[in-house]
N, C-alpha and C positions, 0 to 999 in steps of 0.2 A: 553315447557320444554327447560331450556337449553343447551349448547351441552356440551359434557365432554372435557374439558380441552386438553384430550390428542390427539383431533383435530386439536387444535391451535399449532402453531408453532412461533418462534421466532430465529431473524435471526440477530447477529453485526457483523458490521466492523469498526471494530477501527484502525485506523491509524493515520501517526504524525501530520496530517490537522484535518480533520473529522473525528469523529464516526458517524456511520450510523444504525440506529435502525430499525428494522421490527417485528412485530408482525399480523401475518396471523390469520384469525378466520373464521369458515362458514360464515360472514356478508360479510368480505372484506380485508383488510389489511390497515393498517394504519403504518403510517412512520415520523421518526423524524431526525434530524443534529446538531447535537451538536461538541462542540469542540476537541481536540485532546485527542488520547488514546494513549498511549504510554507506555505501563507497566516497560520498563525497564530504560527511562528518566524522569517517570513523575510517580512512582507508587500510589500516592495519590490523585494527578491529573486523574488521569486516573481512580479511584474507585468513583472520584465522578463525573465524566461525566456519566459513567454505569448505578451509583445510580438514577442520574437525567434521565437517557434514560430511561431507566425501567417504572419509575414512570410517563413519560411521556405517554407511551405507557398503562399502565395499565388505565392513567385518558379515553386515546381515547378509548379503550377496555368497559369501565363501572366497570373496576375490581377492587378489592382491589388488592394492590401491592402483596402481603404474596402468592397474591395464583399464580403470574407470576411461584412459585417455581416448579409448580408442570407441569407446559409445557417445552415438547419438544427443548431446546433452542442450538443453537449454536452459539460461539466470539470467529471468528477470530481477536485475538490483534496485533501491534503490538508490538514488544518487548518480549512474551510470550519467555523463552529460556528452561524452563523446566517443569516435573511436578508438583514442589513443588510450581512454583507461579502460575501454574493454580487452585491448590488445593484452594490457600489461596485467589483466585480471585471469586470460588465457594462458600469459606466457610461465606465469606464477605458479599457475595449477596445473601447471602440461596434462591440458584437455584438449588434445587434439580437434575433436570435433565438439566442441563447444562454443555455443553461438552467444554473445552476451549482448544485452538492452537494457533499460530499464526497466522499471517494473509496472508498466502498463499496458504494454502491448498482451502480457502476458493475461494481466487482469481480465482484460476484454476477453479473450481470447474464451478464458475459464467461463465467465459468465454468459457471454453468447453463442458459446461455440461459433457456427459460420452463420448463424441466423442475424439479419440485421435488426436494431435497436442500438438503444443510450443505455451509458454506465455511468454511474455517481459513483466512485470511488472515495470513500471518505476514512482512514485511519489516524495514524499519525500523520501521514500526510496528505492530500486529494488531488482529485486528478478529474478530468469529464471524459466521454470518449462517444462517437458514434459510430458505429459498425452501419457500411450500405453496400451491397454487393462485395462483400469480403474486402472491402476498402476501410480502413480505418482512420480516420479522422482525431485528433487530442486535443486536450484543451487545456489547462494549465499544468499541474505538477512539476514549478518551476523550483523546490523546496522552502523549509524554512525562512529563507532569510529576505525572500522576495515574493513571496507566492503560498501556496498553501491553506489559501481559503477555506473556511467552514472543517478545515480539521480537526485533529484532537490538537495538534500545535497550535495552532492556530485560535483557537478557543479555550486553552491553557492563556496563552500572552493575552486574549481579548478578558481574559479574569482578573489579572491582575492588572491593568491598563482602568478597567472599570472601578476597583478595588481603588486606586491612586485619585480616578477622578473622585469618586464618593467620597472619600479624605479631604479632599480639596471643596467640598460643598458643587461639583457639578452635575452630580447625579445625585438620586437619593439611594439613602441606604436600602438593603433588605436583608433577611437572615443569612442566606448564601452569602454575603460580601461583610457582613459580623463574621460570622465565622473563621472562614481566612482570615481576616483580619487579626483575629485574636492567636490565630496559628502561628502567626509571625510575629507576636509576642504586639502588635500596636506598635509596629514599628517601623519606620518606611526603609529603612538602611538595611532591615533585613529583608524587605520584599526587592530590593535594587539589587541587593546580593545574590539573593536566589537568581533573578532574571539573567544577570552578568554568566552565569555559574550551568544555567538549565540545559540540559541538550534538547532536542525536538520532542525525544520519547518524553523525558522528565514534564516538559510543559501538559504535554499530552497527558500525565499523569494525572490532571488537575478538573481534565476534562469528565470524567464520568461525575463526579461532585456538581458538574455545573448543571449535564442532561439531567439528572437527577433532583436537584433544585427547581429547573423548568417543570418538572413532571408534579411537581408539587405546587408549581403554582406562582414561585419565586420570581419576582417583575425584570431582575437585573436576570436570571436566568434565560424566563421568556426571551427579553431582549434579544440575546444574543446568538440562543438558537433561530430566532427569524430573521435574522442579517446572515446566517450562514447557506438556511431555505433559501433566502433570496437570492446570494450569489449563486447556487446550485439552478435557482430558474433562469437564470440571465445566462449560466452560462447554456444551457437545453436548446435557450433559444438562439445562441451566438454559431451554436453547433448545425442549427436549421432544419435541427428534428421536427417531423409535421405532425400535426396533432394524431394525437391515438397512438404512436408508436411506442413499444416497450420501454421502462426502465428498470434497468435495476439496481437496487443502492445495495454496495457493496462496501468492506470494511469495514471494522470495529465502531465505526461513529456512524455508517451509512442507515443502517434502519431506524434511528433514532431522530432522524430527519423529516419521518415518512408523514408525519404529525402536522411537520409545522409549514408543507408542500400546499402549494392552492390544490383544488377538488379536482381541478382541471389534470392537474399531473398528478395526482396521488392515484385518481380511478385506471394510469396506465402503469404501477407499478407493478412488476414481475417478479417472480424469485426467481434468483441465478441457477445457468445449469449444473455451474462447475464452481472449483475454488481458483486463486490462480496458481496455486501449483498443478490443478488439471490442465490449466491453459499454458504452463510452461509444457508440459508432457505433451501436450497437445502440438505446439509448436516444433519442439523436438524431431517430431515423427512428420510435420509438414516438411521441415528443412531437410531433413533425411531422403525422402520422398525426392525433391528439388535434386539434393547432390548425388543420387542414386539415376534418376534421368537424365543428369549433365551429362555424368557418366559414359552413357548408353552410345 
């Protein structure tokens, strides 16, 4: 006999790199990667990365797609800004029970499980979070255009922004901002171009060139990752995390922070317990849990 559906679980995380797929079954779990989700830069893009994770997931399963609708699911996106594109992100994928957010509740979730502590969330785009008594608390992850501190977006536009001043005689130069410089042939029309042109990920792209620069030494590097430390402490404390309490820096740019932290927050860094597609899966099976009681 098979097992009834409402066993299975399924777990995304979409973000402006990767979405990340899980589907759990009494057999095992099976997982899949596909390209960027982004509901609020890319919302077409983004319904069919979903479409094709789904469908991925149901070929590993043995399932027919239709019946993905009737399990337990949760997607954290991101871009998610309200209910009405979650509605229409539900109505799209007829996922019955499918709960959509953003993609930070999800984050936390993975990295602290129910234990409280701070998350530094830092990839293509960032976010803060504090978990206290299974209450969660956020802090920015307002996107690209407004927000996004200390990300890899975010420190993509702060390359080239610094790149323009040093041209302009307002910074001085260093190898890192030669470099680029030369990349774009010594040209300012085509570093305006690129920027006009860039999406989140693309800026993002720019950014391991710069952690890497810092790590060598590079003064315009330096710079930049310690204005992005600093927003990460300002927000820790806006959050009213009290001294000694856990973090954990999380995403593609988050451990590469860990360096330019005061002693003070670095001696309470933790490593995460989970990913945040664990903490979508996680979630999943909370809300499951919840409509299985209403139920009763």
């Amino acid at each position: 006999m098979s097992s009834p559906l409402s066993t299975y679980r399924i777990g995304i995380d979409g973000g402006g790199t990767h979405c990340r797929f899980a589907l759990t079954t009494p057999g095992g779990r099976h997982e899949c990667v596909l390209g960027s989700a982004n509901v609020h830069t890319d919302f077409k893009g983004t319904m069919e990365v979903l479409k094709a994770g789904l469908n991925e997931l149901a070929d590993a399963a043995g399932l027919p797609r239709e019946r993905l609708g009737a399990v337990p699911s949760y997607a954290g996106l991101a871009g998610v800004t309200d209910e009405t594109a979650a509605d229409e992100i539900r109505h799209a994928l007829q996922m019955d029970c499918l709960i959509v957010a953003d993609d930070r509740p999800s984050a936390v979730a993975g990295a602290l499980d129910r234990a409280d502590g701070t998350v530094a969330g830092v990839g293509t785009g960032s976010f803060l979070a504090r978990q206290f008594a299974e209450e969660v608390t956020l802090l920015g992850g307002y996107g690209a255009d407004l927000g996004d501190e200390a990300s890899g977006c975010w420190l993509g536009k702060q390359l080239l922004v610094r790149l323009l001043h040093c041209r302009d005689g307002l910074k001085p130069d260093s190898p890192l901002i030669s470099e680029i410089w030369s990349e774009f042939d010594n040209r300012v029309s085509a570093v305006l171009k690129y920027a006009r042109e860039a999406t989140p990920s693309g800026f993002a792209g720019l950014a391991p060139r710069l952690v890497d620069a810092a790590q060598s030494g590079d003064p315009n590097g330096l710079e930049l990752m310690k204005l992005g430390a600093a927003y990460i402490e300002k927000c820790l404390s806006a959050l009213g995390r009290p001294e000694g309490e856990s973090i954990c820096l999380i995403g593609g740019l988050g451990k590469h922070y860990a360096g330019y932290l005061s002693g003070q927050v670095a001696a309470c860094l933790s490593e995460p317990k989970g990913t945040a597609l664990d903490g979508a899966l996680l979630l999943a099976e909370t809300s499951s849990k919840r409509i299985q009681r209403a139920a009763l």
